[in-house]
N, C-alpha and C positions, 0 to 999 in steps of 0.2 A: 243793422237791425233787421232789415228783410229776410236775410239768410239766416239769421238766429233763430225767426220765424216760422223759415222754412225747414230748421233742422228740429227744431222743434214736433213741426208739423209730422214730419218723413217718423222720427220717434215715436210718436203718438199713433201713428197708423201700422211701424211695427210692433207694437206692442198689444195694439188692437188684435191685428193679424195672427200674435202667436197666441193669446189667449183665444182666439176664435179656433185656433188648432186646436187647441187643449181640450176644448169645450167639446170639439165635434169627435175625439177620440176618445174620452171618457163616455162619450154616448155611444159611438161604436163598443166598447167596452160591455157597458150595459145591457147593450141587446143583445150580444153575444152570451154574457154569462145568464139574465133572465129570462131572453125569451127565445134565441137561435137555440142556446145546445138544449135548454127542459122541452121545446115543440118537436126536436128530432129524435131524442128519447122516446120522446111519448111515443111520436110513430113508430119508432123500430119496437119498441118492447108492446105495446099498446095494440099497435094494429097488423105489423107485421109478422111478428113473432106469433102471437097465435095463431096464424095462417099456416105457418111453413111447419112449424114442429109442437105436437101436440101438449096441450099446459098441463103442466105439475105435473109434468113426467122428468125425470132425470135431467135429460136432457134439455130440456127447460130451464131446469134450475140451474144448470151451468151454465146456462147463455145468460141468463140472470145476472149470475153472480160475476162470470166477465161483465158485461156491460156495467155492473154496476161498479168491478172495480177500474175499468175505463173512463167511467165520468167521475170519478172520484180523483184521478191523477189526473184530468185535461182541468176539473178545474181547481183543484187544489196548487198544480203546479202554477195557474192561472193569476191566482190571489197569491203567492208565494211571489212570484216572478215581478207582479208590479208595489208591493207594499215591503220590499228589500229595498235598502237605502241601498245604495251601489255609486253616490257622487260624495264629494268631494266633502261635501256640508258637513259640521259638526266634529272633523277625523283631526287631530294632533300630529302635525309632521316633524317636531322638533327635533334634532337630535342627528338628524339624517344628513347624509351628506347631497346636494344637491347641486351637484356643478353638470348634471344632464335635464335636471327640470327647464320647464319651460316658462315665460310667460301669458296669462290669460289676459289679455287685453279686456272683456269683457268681467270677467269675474276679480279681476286685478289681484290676482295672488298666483305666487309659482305651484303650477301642478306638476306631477310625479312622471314620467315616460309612459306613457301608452293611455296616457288621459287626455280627453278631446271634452271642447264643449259643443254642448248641443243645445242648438239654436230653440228650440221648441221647450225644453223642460228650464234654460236658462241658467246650466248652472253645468261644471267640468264632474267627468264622470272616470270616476276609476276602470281602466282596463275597456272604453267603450268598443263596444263591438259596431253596432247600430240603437238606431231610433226606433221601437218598435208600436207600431199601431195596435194593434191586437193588446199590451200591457198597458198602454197609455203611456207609457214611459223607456228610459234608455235600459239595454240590455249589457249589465257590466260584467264587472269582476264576482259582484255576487250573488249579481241573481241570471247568470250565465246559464246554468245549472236548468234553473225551471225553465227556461225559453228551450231547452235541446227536447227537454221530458214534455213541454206543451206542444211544440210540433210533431213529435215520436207519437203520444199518442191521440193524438186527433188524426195522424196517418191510418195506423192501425185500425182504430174505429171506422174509419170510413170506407177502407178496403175492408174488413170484418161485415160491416152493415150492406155493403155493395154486395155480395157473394148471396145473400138472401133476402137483399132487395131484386134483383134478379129474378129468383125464382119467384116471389110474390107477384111480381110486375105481370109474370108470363101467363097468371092464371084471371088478371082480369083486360089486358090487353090485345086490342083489333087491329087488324092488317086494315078495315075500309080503305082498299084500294091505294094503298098508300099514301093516306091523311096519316099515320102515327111518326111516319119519318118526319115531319114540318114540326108537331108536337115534339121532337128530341131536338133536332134544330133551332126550332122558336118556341120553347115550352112558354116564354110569356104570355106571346100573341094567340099561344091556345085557350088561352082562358079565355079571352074577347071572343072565339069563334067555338070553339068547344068546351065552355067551360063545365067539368064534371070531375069524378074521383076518379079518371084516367087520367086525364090532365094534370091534374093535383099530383100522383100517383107518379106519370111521368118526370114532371117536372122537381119531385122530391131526388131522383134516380140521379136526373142530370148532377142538380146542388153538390148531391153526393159525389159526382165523378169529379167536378170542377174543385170541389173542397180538396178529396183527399189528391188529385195532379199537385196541387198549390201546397197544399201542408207535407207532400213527398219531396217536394222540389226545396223545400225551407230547409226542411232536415237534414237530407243529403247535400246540401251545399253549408250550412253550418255545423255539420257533425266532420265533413270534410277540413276545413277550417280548423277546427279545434283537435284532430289529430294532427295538422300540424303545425299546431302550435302558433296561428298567424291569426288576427281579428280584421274584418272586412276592410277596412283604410289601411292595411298593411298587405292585403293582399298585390297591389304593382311593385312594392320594392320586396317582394320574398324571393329567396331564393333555396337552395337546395341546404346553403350554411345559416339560412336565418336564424339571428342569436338567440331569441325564444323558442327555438323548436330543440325541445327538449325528448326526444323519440316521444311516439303516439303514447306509449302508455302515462308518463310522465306528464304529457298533453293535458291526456285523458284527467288525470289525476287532481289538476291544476284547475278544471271545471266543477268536476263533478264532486274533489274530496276525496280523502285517502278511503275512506266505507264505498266508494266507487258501483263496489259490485252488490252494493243493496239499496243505492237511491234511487233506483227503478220499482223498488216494490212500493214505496211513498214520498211523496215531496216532506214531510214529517218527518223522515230520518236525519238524524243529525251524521253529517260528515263533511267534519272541519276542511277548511282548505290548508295550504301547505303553505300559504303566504299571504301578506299583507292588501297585494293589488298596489304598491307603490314602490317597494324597491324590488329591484329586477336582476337577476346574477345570470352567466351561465355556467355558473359551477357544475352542475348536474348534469351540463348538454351532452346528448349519445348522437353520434353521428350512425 
C-alpha cells in the first residue's frame, strides 16, 4: 500500500511538473508575441527609423514596408507553427502495414517510424524534430515548415535592425572615460547606476545582437538537418547512406512542399507535402 502511495504521489507531482512546463511556455509565448516583438517594432520604426533616414521619403517607405513584411512572416509563421496538429491525435492508421512501428508505452498505441513522444505536450508526434519553447509545442511533420520560416526571419530582422541600430546608437552615445564598455557588458546593471535613453538605447543594441547569434544559430543548424534529410534524435546514427536522405532538394521538399519556392513569401501559402509523416519509402533516395 505504501508504494502505491508513493507511485501515486511521484505521478501527481509529474503531472504537476509538466503542466507547470506548459503553463510557463505559453506565457513565454505570450510575451513574445504581445509585448517582445510590437515594443521592438515600435523602437526600430518609431524611434529609430526616423533618426537614420528621413520620413516619407522613398526610402522610408521601403523600410516600412520590409519591416512590415518581416513581422508579418515571424508572426504569422509563429501562430502557424504552434496551432498545426503535427501528433498522432485524431489521424487513421489502418490499412498500413506496420511490422516497423513501434510501441508508446505511454500513449499505448503503435506509432509510425520517426514518431517520438514528448514528455511535456504528452502525447507521440509525427516526424518529431524537437520540443520547441518559443511554439509552445513539438515541431513535427507539419508544422516543420513554419519553425525553419520563424527562425530565417527573426535572423534577418535582427541583422536588418542591427546595421541601423548602429548608426542611431553612434549619434546619442559617450565614450565618459570608458563607462559605455560596462553598459555593453552589463547593460542591466546600467540601469541601477545610469539609468537613461543611453542605457535603454544600449541595452536594446545588445538584446538585438544576443537575439539574432541565437535565431542564426537555430536556423543554420536546423536548415542543416533538413537538407539532410535527418531530424535532431537521428542526428548520432546518420550517416552518409541515411535511409531518409533523399538529396537536399527532395529534403528540401519534404518540409517546405512541392510550392517550396514560394512559401517564403507567406506562412499562407498553400504547399502540400509529398507524404503522409507515417509511411516512410526510400524509393526516391539519390545518393
Amino acid at each position: 500500500m505504501c508504494e502505491f502511495r508513493q507511485a501515486i504521489l511521484l505521478k501527481f507531482i509529474y503531472v504537476k511538473n509538466r503542466q507547470l512546463k506548459r503553463l510557463l511556455e505559453h506565457s513565454i509565448y505570450l510575451i513574445i508575441l504581445l509585448v517582445l516583438i510590437p515594443s521592438f517594432m515600435y523602437f526600430e520604426l518609431c524611434v529609430v527609423l526616423p533618426v537614420v533616414v528621413e520620413e516619407w521619403t522613398l526610402k522610408h517607405l521601403m523600410h516600412l514596408f520590409c519591416a512590415t513584411f518581416l513581422l508579418f512572416n515571424i508572426i504569422g509563421n509563429m501562430l502557424y507553427g504552434m496551432f498545426t496538429n503535427t501528433s498522432i491525435k485524431g489521424r487513421l492508421f489502418e490499412g498500413h502495414k506496420k511490422d516497423d512501428w513501434t510501441m508508446c508505452d505511454v500513449c499505448e498505441c503503435l506509432r509510425p517510424p520517426r514518431a517520438w513522444h514528448c514528455t511535456t505536450c504528452d502525447v507521440c508526434i509525427l516526424k518529431r524534430d524537437h520540443h520547441c519553447t518559443f511554439f509552445a509545442c513539438c515541431v513535427g511533420y507539419f508544422n516543420h515548415r513554419y519553425f525553419i520560416y520563424f527562425t530565417f526571419y527573426i535572423f534577418i530582422a535582427m541583422v536588418y535592425s542591427f546595421y541601423y541600430n548602429v548608426q542611431f546608437l553612434s549619434l546619442f552615445i559617450t565614450w565618459n572615460h570608458g563607462f559605455v564598455l560596462i553598459k555593453f557588458l552589463l547593460p542591466l546593471a546600467s540601469f541601477v547606476i545610469d539609468f537613461g535613453d543611453e542605457s535603454l538605447y544600449v541595452f536594446l543594441v545588445v538584446m538585438n545582437v544576443i537575439v539574432g547569434l541565437f535565431s542564426g544559430f537555430l536556423f543554420i543548424y536546423h536548415f542543416n538537418n533538413i537538407l539532410k534529410g535527418r531530424l535532431v534524435p537521428e542526428i548520432s546514427s546518420y550517416s552518409e547512406n541515411f535511409v531518409h536522405n533523399k538529396g537536399w532538394k527532395l529534403n528540401l521538399i519534404e518540409v517546405l512542399g512541392h510550392r517550396w519556392y514560394l512559401t517564403w513569401i507567406s506562412p499562407f501559402i498553400h504547399s502540400p507535402l509529398q507524404g503522409n509523416g507515417y509511411i516512410w519509402t526510400d524509393d526516391n533516395k539519390s545518393k
